[in-house]
C-alpha positions in Angstrom: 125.7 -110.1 -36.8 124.2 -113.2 -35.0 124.1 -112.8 -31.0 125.9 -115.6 -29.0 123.1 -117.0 -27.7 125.3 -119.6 -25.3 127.3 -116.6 -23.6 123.9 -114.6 -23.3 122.3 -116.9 -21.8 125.1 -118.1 -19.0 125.3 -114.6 -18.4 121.6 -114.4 -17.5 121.2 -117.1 -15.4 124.1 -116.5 -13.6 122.5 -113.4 -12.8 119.3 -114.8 -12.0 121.0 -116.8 -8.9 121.6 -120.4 -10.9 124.4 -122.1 -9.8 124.7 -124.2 -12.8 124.2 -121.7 -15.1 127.0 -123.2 -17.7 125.9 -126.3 -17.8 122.1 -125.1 -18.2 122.7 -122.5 -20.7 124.1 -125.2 -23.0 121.1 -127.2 -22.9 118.8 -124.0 -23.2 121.0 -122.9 -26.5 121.2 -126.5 -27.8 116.9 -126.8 -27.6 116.5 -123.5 -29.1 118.7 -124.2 -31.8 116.8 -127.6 -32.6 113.2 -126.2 -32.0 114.5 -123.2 -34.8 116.0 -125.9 -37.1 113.4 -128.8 -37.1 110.2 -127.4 -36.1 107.7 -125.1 -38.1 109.4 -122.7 -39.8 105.8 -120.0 -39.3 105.8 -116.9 -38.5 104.1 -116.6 -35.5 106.6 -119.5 -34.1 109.6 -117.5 -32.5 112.6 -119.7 -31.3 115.1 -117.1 -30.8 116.8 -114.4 -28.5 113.4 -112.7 -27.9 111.8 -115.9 -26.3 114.9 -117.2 -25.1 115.6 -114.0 -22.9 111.8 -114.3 -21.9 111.8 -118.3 -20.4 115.5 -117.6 -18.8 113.4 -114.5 -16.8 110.5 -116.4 -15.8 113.3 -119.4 -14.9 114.7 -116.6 -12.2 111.1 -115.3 -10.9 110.4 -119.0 -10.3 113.8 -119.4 -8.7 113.1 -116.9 -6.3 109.9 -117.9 -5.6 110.9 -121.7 -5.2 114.3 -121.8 -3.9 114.1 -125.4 -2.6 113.1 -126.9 -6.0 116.1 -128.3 -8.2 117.2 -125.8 -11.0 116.5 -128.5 -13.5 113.3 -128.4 -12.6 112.7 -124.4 -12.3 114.0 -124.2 -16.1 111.7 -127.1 -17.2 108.5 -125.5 -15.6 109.6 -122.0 -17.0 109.6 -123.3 -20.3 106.7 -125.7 -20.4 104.6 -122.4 -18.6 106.1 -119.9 -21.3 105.7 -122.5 -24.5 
């Protein structure tokens, strides 16, 4: 059984206060999916629900700490801190 990853994550960041979580959780799924496909396929390298749930949290700590930053920008800085 594979997780939808899209619906998981819209669900989370709606949650986490973003109000553009559909249109963010698309771009989150799509990078994940490309970063699984085309980069190192190692072990230590994980690309899927574990560190996907783990940036979308940090995206909402950040959010809550920075409300007047764009979410764009609270997504990108979750993931370039958690990568």
């Amino acid at each position: 059984i594979v997780p939808d990853l899209l619906q998981i994550c819209e669900i989370m960041l709606m949650s986490e206060g973003f109000d553009t979580a559909k249109v963010l959780a698309k771009k989150m799924t799509v990078l994940y999916r490309l970063a699984k496909e085309q980069l190192s396929k190692q072990f230590h390298y994980d690309f899927g629900l574990r560190a996907l749930k783990s940036v979308l949290v940090m995206a909402g700590a950040l959010k809550r700490g920075s409300p007047d930053l764009s979410e764009d920008v609270v997504l990108m800085r979750a993931l370039r801190d958690m990568n």
